[in-house]
BAVODO-103214 format. One record per residue (C-alpha): x, y, z; residue number from 1; residue in three letters. Coordinates in steps of 0.02 Angstrom, whole numbers, plus 32768, in hexadecimal, padded with zeros to 4 digits. Each point is the difference from the previous one (the first is absolute). Layout:
N
+------+------+------+-----+------+
!   px !   py !   pz !  nr ! rest !
+------+------+------+-----+------+
!    X !    Y !    Z ! NUM !  ALA !
...
+------+------+------+-----+------+
// end
This chain:
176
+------+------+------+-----+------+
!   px !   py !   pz !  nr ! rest !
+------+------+------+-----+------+
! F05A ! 3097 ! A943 !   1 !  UNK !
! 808B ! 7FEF ! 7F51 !   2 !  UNK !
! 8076 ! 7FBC ! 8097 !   3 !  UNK !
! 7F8D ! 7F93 ! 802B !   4 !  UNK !
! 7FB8 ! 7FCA ! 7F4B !   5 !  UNK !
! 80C7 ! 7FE7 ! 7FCC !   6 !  UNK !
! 8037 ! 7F9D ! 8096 !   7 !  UNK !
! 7F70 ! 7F88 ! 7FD1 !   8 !  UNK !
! 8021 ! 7FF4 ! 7F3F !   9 !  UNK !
! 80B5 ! 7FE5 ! 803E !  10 !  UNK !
! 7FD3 ! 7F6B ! 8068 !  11 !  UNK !
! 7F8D ! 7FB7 ! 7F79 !  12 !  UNK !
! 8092 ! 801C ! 7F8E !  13 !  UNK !
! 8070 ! 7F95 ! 8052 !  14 !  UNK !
! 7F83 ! 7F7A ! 8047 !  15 !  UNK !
! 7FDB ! 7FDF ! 7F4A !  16 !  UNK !
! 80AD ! 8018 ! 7FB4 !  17 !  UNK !
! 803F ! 7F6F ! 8075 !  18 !  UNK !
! 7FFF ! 7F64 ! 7FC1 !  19 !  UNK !
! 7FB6 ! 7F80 ! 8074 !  20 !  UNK !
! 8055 ! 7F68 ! 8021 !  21 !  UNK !
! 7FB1 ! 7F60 ! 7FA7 !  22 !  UNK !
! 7FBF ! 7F98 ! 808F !  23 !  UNK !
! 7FAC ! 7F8F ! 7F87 !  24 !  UNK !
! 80BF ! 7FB9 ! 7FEB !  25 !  UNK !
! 8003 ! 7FBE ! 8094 !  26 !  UNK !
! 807D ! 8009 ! 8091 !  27 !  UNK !
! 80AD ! 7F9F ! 8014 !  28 !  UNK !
! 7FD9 ! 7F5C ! 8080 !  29 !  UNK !
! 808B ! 7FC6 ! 8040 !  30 !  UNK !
! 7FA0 ! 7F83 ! 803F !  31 !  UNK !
! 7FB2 ! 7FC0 ! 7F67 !  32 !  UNK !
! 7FF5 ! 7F41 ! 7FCE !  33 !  UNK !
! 8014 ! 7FAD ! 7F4E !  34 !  UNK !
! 7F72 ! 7F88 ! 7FF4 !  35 !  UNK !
! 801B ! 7F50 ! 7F9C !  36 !  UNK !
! 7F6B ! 7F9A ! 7FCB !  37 !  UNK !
! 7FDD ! 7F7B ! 7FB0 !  38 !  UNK !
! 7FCE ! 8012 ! 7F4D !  39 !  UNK !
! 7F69 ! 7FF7 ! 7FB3 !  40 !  UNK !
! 7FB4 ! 7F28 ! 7FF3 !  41 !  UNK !
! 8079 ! 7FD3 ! 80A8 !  42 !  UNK !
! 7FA8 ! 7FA2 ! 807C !  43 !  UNK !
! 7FE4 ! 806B ! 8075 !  44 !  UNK !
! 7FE3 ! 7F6D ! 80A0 !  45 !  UNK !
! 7FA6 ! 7F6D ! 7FC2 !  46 !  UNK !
! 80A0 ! 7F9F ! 7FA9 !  47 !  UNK !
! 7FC7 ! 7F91 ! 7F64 !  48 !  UNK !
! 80DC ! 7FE9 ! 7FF9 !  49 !  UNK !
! 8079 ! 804E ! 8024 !  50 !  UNK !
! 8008 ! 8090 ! 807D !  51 !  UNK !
! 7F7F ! 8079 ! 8012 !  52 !  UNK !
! 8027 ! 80BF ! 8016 !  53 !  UNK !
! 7FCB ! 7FED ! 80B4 !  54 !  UNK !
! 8090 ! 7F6C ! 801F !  55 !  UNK !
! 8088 ! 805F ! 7FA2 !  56 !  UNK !
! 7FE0 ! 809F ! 806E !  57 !  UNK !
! 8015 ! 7F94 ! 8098 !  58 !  UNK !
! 808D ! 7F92 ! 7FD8 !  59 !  UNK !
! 806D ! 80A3 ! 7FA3 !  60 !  UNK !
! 8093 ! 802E ! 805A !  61 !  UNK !
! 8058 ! 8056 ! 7F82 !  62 !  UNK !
! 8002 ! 804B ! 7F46 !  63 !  UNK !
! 8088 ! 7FE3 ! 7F9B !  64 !  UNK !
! 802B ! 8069 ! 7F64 !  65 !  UNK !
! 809F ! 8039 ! 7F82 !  66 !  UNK !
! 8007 ! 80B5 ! 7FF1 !  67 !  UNK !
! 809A ! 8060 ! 7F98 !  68 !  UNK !
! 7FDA ! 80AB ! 8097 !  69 !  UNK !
! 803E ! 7FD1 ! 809B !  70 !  UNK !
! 802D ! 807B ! 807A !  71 !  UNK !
! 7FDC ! 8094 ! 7F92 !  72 !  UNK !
! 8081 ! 7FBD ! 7F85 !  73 !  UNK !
! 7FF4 ! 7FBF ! 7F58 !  74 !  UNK !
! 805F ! 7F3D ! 7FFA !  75 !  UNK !
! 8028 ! 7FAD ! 7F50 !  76 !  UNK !
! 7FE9 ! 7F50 ! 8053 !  77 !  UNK !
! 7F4B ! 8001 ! 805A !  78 !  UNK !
! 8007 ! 7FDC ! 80BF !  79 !  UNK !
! 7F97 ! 7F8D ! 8050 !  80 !  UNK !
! 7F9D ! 8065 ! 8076 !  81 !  UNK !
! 7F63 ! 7FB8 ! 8080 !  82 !  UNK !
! 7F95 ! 805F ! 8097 !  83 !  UNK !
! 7FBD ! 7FA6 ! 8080 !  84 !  UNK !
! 7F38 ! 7FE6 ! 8032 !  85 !  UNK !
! 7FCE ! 8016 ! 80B8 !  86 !  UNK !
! 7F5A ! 7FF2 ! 8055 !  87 !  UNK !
! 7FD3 ! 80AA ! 7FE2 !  88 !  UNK !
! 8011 ! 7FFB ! 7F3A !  89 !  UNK !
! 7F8D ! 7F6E ! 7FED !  90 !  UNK !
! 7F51 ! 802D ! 7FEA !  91 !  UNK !
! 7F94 ! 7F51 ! 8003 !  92 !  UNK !
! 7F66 ! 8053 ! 7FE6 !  93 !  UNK !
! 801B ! 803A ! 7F4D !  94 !  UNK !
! 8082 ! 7F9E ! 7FF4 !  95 !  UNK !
! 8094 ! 8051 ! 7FCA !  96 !  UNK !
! 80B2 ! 802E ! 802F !  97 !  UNK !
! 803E ! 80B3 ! 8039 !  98 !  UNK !
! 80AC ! 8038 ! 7FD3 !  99 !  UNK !
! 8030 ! 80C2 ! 8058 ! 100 !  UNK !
! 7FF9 ! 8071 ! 7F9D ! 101 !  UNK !
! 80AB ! 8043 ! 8027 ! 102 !  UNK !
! 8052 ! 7F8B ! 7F9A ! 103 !  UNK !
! 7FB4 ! 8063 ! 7F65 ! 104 !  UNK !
! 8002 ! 80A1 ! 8056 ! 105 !  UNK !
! 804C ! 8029 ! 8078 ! 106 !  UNK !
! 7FC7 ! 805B ! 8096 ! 107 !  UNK !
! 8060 ! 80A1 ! 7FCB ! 108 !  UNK !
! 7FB0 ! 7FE6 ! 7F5C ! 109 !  UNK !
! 8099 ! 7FD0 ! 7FAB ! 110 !  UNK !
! 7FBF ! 7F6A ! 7F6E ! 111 !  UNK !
! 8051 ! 7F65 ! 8008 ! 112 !  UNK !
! 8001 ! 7F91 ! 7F4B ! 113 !  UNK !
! 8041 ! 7F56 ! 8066 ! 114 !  UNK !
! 7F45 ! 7FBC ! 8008 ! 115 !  UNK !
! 7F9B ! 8069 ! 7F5C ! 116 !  UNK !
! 80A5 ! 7FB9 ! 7F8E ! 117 !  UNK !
! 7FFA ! 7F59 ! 8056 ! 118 !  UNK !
! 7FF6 ! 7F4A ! 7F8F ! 119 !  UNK !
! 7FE4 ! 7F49 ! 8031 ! 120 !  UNK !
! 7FA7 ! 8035 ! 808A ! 121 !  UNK !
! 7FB7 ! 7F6C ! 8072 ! 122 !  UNK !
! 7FB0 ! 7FFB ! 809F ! 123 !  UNK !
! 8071 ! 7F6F ! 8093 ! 124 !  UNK !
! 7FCA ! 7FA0 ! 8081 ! 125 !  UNK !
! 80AD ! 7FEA ! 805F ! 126 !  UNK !
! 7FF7 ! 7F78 ! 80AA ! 127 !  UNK !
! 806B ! 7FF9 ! 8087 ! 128 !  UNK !
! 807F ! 7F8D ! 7FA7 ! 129 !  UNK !
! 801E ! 808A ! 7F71 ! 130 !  UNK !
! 7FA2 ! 7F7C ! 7F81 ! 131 !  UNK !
! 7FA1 ! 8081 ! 7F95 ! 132 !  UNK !
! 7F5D ! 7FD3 ! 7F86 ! 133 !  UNK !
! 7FD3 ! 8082 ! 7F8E ! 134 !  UNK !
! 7F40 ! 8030 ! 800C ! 135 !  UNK !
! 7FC4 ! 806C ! 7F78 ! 136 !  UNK !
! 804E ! 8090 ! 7F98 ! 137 !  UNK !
! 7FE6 ! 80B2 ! 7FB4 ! 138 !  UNK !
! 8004 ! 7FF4 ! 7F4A ! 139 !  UNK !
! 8070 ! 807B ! 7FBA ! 140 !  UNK !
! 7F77 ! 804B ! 7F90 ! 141 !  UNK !
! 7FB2 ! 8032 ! 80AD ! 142 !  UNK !
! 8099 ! 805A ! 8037 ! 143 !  UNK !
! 8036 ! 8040 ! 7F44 ! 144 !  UNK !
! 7F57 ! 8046 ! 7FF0 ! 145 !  UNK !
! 7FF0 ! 8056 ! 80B2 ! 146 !  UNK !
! 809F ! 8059 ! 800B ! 147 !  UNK !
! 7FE1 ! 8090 ! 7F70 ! 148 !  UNK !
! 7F65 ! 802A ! 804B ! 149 !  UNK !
! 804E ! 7FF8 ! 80CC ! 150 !  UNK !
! 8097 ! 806F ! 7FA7 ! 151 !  UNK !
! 7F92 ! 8074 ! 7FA9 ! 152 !  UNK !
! 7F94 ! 8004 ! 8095 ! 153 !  UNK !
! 809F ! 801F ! 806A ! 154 !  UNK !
! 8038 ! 8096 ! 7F8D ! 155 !  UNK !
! 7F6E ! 805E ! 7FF3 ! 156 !  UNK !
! 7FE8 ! 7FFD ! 80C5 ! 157 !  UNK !
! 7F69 ! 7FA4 ! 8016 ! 158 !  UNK !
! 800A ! 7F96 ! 8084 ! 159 !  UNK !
! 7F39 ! 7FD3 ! 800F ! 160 !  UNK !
! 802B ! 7FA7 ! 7F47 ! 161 !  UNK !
! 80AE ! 7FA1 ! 8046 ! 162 !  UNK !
! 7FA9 ! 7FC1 ! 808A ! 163 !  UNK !
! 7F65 ! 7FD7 ! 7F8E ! 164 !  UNK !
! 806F ! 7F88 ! 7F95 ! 165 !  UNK !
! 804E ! 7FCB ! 80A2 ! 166 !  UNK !
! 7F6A ! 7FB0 ! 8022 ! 167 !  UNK !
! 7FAE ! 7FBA ! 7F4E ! 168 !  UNK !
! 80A5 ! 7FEB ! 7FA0 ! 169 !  UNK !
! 8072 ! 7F71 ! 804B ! 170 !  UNK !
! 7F90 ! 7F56 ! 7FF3 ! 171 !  UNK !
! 8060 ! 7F5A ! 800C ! 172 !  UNK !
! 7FC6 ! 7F40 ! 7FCA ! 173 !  UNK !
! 8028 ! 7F62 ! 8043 ! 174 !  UNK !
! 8085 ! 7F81 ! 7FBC ! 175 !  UNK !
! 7FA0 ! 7F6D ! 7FC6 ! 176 !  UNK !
+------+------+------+-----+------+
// end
């Protein structure tokens, strides 16, 4: 009966001296998407002038942007960096614009600064000729302001709250 009474408080003992794992923090996705919306007042379809959020999401081909991190390094003179938009990053429903996710982290959840450090960012409408118009932009605010809170995010593990201000954070308004 002791034997049996110890092997129990034994087992209690360690199932409460374990810390469990945080599942609250979410879960690395390689597979997640960076959402960009328009900001708060765009038109969202009916156009008074200009573009509407709904036109920009379909005529983007590209976002443009200067960055000082490129491939994990840090450059004195900014590069001109840009990703491409294809059908499946374009949501016309919301509307908005999906970047993946990899190019902040990446899917061995190393972080990448080229996009959270980015500046002049703009959203391109390239045609088959190469002629390029430029659409709308991300203020710099926008991206000044998200990446502390992405980085902080990032350190402390919690990838429910990345992927959280993956999705509310990046909004982007049209050039007039």
């Amino acid at each position: 009966m002791m034997k049996k009474l110890l092997f129990i408080l034994s087992v209690l003992f360690f199932a409460f001296a374990c810390e469990p794992e945080d599942v609250s923090k979410g879960q690395l996705d390689p597979n997640a998407m960076i959402t960009i919306r328009p900001a708060k007042g765009v038109q969202l379809r009916s156009t008074v002038s200009g573009l509407t959020a709904l036109e920009i999401v379909e005529q983007a081909t590209t976002i443009h942007f200067k960055t000082h991190h490129f491939a994990g390094q840090y450059e004195e003179v900014p590069k001109i960096a840009m990703y491409g938009f294809d059908a499946a990053q374009k949501d016309y429903e919301t509307p908005a614009l999906k970047m993946y996710g990899y190019h902040v982290i990446s899917t061995d959840g190393e972080y990448y600064q080229t996009f959270t450090n980015a500046f002049d960012v703009y959203i391109v409408k390239v045609d088959n000729t190469n002629k390029s118009d430029t659409l709308a932009y991300i203020p710099d605010v926008v991206i000044n302001t998200a990446r502390p809170l992405i980085e902080q995010a990032y350190e402390d593990e919690n990838y429910t709250e990345v992927y959280r201000l993956f999705n509310e954070a990046f909004t982007f308004l049209p050039i007039e």
